[in-house]
N, C-alpha and C positions, 0 to 999 in steps of 0.2 A: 731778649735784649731790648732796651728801651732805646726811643728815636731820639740823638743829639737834635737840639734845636736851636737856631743860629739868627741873632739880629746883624746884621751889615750895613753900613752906611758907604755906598760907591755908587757909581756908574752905569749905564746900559753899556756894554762894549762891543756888541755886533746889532747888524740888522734883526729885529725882534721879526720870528716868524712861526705862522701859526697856521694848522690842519686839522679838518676834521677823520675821526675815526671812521671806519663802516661804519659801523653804529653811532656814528655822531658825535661822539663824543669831543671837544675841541680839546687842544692841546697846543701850547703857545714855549719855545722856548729861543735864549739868547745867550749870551756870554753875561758876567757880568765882571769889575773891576773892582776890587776895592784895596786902598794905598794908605794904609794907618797914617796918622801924621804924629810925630813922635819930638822930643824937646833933645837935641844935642847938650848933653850935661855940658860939654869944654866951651861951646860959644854960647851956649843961654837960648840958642835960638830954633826955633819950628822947622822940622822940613819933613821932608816924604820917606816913610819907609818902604821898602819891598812891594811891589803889586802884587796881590792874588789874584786868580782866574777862577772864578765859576763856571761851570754849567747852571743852570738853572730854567726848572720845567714846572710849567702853571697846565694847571687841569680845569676845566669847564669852565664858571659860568668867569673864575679870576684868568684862566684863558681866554675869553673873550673881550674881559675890561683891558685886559694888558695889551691885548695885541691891538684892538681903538685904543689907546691913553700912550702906550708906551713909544718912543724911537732911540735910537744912537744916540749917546751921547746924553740920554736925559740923566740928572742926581735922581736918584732913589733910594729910601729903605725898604731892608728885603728882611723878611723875617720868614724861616722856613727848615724842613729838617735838611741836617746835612747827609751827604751821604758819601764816603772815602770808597773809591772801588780800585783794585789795581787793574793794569793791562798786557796783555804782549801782543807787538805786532806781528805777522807773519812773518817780517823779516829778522824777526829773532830782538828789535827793540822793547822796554819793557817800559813802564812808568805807573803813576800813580793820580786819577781824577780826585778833584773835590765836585761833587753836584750837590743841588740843592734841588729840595722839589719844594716849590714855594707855598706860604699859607697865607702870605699879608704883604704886599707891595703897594709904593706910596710914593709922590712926588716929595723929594725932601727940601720943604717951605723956606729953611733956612740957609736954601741959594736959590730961592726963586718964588715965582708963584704959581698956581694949577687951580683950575677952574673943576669943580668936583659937577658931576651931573647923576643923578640916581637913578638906578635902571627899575623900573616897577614891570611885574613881572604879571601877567592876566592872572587872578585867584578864581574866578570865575568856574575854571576845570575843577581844582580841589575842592570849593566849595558844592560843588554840582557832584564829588567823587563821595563825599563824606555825607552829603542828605542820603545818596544812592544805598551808602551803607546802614544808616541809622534805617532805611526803612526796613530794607533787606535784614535785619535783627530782628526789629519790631514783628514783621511777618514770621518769622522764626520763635517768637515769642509765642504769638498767635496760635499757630501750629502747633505749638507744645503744649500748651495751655489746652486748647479741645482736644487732644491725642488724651492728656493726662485727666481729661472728664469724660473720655468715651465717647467723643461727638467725631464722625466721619471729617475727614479733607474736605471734602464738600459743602458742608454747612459751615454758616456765617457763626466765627465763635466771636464771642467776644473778650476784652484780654481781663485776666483777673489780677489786678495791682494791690498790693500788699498793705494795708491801711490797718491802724489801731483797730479801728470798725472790725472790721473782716477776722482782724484774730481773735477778738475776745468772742464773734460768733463761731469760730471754729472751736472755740475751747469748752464752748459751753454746751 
């Protein structure tokens, strides 16, 4: 089964709140609101239809933006899969949630303004993760390369690279 997915334009509707996992993981969630606004055919004119209620649950690094950016009350677009689950309570009541687990949330510009700030994240580690690994090949390269000329673990091989050179001396 493939994940409905849902743009909304409404409201924060409870205090936005947010924890971390054992393992760290953050996890941010709220109410949210939203109230179609629909054209009365009989008077010509705008008004509010029905409210719907969300749940709606933000994971990691947009659980973190949400819970600094978001509070009660803020307009937002929410873009996210939906997710319909039924219930029962103990006491024998029954009903039916709409949750959202969010992908994309946003201040919505056209009731207001929101000051954007870009979180830059140290590359530092990944870049120091991925030399670790290209050498760690390279050595493995090495290795295979003397193993496959008969030269001991021991001895300084050097690596043999694949060159137009090199093949028309093997062919000849």
């Amino acid at each position: 089964m493939s994940d409905a997915f849902i743009t909304l334009i409404g409201n924060i509707a409870s205090e936005v709140r947010s924890i971390n996992t054992e393992r760290g993981t953050a996890i941010t969630s709220f109410r949210f609101a939203h109230t179609p606004r629909r054209i009365d055919r009989q008077t010509g004119r705008w008004g509010d239809g029905p409210t719907s209620f969300f749940g709606v649950t933000c994971w990691r690094a947009l659980a973190e933006h949400s819970a600094a950016s978001l509070h009660k009350g803020d307009p937002v677009v929410l873009v996210g899969r939906l997710r319909v689950r039924d219930w029962k309570s103990p006491d024998g009541r029954s009903g039916r949630d709409a949750e959202i687990d969010a992908i994309s949330i946003g201040h919505d510009l056209g009731r207001g303004t929101s000051q954007f700030t870009r979180i830059t994240r140290d590359r530092a580690d990944q870049v120091d993760e991925s030399d670790a690994a290209a050498s760690m090949r390279m050595d493995l390269l090495v290795e295979e390369q003397a193993e496959a000329a008969g030269e001991t673990a021991g001895e300084e091989a050097q690596p043999v690279y694949a060159s137009p050179a090199n093949e028309r001396d093997r062919a000849a």
